[in-house]
N, C-alpha and C positions, 0 to 999 in steps of 0.2 A: 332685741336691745333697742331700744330710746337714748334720745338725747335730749336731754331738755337746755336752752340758753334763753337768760330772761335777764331783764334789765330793771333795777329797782334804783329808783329813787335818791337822788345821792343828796337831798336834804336831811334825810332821814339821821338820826343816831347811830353809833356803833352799835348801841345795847338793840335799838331798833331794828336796825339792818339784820344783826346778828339771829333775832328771834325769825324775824319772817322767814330768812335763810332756813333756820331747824327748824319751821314749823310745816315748810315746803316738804324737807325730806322726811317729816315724820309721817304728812300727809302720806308718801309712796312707801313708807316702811308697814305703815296702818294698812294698806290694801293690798297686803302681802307682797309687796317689792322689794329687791333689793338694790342699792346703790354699789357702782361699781367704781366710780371715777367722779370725782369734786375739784373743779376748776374756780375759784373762788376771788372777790378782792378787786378786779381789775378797772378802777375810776377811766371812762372817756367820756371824750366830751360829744355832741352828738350834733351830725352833721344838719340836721334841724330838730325845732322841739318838740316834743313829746308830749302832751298834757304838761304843755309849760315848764319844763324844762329842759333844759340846755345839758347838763351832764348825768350820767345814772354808773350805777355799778354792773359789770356784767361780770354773769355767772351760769355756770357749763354744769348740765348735772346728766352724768352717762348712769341707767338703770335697767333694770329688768324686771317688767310688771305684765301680768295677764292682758290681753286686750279689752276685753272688757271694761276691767277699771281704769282703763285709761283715761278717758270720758269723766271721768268723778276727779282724776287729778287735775286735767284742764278747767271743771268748773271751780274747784278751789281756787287756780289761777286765776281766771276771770271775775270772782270778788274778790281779791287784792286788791287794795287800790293805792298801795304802794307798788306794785308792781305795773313800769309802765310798758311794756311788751315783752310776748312772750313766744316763742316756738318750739314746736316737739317735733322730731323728725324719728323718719326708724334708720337706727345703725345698725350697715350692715356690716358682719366681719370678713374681713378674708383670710381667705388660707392660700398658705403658698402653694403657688402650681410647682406641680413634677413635671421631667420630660417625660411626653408619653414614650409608650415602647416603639410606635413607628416611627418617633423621628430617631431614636436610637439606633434603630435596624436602618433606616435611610443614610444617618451619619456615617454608620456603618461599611454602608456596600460602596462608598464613593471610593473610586481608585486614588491612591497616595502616588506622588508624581515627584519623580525621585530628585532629590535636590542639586542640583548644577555645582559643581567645585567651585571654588574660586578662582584655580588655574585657569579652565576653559574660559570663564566670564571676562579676564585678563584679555585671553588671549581674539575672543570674539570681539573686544573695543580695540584692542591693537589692528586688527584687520579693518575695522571701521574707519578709523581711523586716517590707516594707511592710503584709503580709496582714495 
């Protein structure tokens, strides 16, 4: 699994915006991918410029595509030229860990240490006490 995050253009049109958005994911839908999670919309403003710009839209695109054609989505990226930066990372999943069976058997073998009344514990600060 991929993740793609990429920052377009925030001169750009809604209608504008919108297509290069779907033309991104058609690109990964085209090379037999599929999309799993669309983070979309989020205007900031950017801590310096970018091919002269100051704010861009960021947007999260989580998918699952062969390796191979991964390479042919990034060169579609890199002729955007609304698109002013971009990154692919591989995400990876976790699964939750189980206890193994030796810490269960270790949990296990520890002797239980019988609990002290409250009378005695009374009676142990009253002596204390008394000293």
């Amino acid at each position: 699994m991929y993740e793609l995050t990429y920052l377009i253009n925030a001169g750009l049109q809604e209608i504008d915006s919108a297509d290069l958005i779907k033309k991104i994911k058609q690109t990964i839908i085209q090379l037999n991918g599929e999309i799993t999670q669309e983070i979309t919309g989020q205007k900031i403003r950017l801590a310096y410029q970018i091919k002269k710009q100051q704010e861009g839209f960021l947007i999260c695109l989580n998918f699952q595509i062969a390796p191979e054609n991964l390479e042919k989505v990034e060169q579609q990226l890199k002729h955007e030229k609304d698109i002013l930066r971009y990154l692919i990372t591989i995400k990876k999943i976790l699964k939750p860990k189980t206890i193994s069976q030796k810490a269960k058997t270790k949990a296990a073998s520890r002797p239980i240490k019988d609990k002290a009344e409250m009378k005695e514990l009374d009676k142990k600060i009253e002596e204390i006490l008394n000293e």
